[in-house]
C-alpha positions in Angstrom: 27.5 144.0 135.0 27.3 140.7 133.3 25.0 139.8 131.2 23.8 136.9 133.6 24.4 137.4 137.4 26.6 135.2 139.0 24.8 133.5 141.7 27.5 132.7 144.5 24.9 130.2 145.9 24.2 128.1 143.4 27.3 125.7 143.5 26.3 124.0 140.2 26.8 127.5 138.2 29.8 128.0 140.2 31.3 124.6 139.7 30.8 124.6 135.8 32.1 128.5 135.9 35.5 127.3 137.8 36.4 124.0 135.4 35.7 126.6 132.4 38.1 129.1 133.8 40.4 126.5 135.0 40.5 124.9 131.3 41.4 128.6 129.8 44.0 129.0 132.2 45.3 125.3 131.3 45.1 125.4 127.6 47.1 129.3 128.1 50.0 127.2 130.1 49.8 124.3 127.3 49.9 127.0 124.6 53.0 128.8 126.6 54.5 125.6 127.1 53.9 124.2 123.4 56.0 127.7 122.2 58.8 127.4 124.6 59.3 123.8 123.6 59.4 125.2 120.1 61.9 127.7 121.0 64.0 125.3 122.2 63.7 123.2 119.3 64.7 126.1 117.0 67.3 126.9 118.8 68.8 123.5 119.0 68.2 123.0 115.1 69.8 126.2 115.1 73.1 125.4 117.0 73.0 121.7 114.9 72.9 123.7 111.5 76.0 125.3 112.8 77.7 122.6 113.8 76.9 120.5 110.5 78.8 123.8 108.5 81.5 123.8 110.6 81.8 120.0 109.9 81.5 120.5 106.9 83.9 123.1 106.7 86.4 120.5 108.1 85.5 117.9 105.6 86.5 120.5 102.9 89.5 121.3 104.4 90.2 117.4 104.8 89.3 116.7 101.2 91.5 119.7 99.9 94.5 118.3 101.9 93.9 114.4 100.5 93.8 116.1 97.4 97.1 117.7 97.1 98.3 114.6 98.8 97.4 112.2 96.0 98.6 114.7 93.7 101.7 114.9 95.4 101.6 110.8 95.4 100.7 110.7 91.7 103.6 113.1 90.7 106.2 111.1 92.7 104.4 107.2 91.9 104.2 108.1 88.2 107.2 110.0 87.0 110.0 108.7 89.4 113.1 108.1 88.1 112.8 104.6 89.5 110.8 102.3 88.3 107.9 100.5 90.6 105.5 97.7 90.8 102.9 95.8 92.6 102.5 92.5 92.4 100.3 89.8 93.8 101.6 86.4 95.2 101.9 85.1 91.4 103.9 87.2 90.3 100.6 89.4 88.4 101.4 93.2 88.1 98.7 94.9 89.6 100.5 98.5 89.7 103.4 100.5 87.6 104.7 103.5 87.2 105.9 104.5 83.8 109.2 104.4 84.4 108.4 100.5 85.4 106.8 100.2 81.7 109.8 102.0 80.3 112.2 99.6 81.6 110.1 96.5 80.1 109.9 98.2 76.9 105.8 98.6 76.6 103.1 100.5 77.4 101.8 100.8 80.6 98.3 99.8 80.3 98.9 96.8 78.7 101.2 95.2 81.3 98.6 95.2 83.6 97.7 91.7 84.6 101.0 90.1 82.9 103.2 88.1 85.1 106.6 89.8 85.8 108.6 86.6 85.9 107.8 86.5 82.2 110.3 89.5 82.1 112.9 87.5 83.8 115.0 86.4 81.7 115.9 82.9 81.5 119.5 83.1 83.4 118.0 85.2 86.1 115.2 83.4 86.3 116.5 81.0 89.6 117.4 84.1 91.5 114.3 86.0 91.3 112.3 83.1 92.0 114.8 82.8 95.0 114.6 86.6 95.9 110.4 86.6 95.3 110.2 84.1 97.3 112.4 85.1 100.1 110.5 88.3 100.4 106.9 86.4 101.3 109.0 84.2 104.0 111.2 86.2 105.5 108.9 89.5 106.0 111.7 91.8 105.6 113.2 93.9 102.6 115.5 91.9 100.3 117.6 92.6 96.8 118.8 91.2 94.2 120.4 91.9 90.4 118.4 90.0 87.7 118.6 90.8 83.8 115.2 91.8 82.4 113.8 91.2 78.7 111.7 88.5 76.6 111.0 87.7 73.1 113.3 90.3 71.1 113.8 92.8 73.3 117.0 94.1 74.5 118.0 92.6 78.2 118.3 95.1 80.6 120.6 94.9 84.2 118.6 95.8 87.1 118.9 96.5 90.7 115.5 95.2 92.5 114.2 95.8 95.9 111.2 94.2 97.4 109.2 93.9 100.1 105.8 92.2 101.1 103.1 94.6 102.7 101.6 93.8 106.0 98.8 91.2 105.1 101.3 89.4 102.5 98.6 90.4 99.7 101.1 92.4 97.6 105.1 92.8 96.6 106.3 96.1 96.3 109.1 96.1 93.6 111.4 99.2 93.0 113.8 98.6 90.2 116.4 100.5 89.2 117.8 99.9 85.6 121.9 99.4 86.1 122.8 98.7 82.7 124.7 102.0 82.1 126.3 101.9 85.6 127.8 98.1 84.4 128.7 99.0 81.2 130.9 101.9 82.5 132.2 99.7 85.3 133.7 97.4 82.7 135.4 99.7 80.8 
């Protein structure tokens, strides 16, 4: 038998032996419940890891798509046949393609931050001050045919189109160099 007798009587003995049993059983069910919690929190990083790949698969896709967009964007922005700017309010270029740069007759760096009116030239200056400034009150596409060029440079005949994006921030020009079309015209 045991080692010491178990004396049914002597409720002291008995007491102490129940709250020991009692605690082994308790600390069993906090162990068990301890490793289930555990479980569950495996399994739930588990299932999150998942879902962060496939997340992460559809940023990738995403990004692979914006990618090919802005290409796309770069390819028709840069080499169009027709020439576009941005401007702000004053008249500052903020944006060309080269195109735009060809048709002032510089490079395209370097006409960022000039002032397009100073490309107007003088005896089209009234109408695209007119047309520039129609386009910020009016809130709707508008036109007009100026002659470009400054200092020594050729002038050039152009066909302009502009509109003002939504928070009147910007003009978007798109010019279109005419000069060839007049010249056969005339003949």
């Amino acid at each position: 038998m045991h080692s010491e007798e178990m004396d049914f009587t002597n409720t002291e003995m008995l007491r102490k032996k129940a709250e020991k049993l009692l605690e082994t059983m308790q600390h069993k069910e906090a162990l068990a419940e301890e490793e289930a919690n555990l479980k569950k929190l495996v399994h739930e990083l588990q299932v999150h890891q998942i879902e962060l790949e496939m997340q992460n698969e559809e940023l990738r896709l995403a990004y692979e798509t914006a990618e090919e967009a802005l290409k796309k964007y770069t390819l028709l922005f840069d080499l169009s046949p027709m020439g576009y700017f941005t401007l702000n309010p004053d008249g500052t270029i903020t944006e060309l393609n080269f195109t735009a740069a060809e048709i002032l007759g510089d490079r395209r760096f370097s006409l960022i931050d000039s002032n397009f009116k100073l490309f107007v030239s003088e005896e089209s200056r009234t109408v695209f001050n007119n047309f520039f400034k129609k386009i910020y009150t009016s809130n709707a596409k508008e036109s007009c045919k100026i002659l470009l060029g400054y200092n020594s440079k050729p002038l050039v005949s152009v066909y302009v189109e502009g509109v003002v994006t939504e928070d009147d921030e910007k003009c978007l020009l798109s010019v279109v160099d005419i000069s060839k079309f007049n010249l056969h015209n005339k003949s």
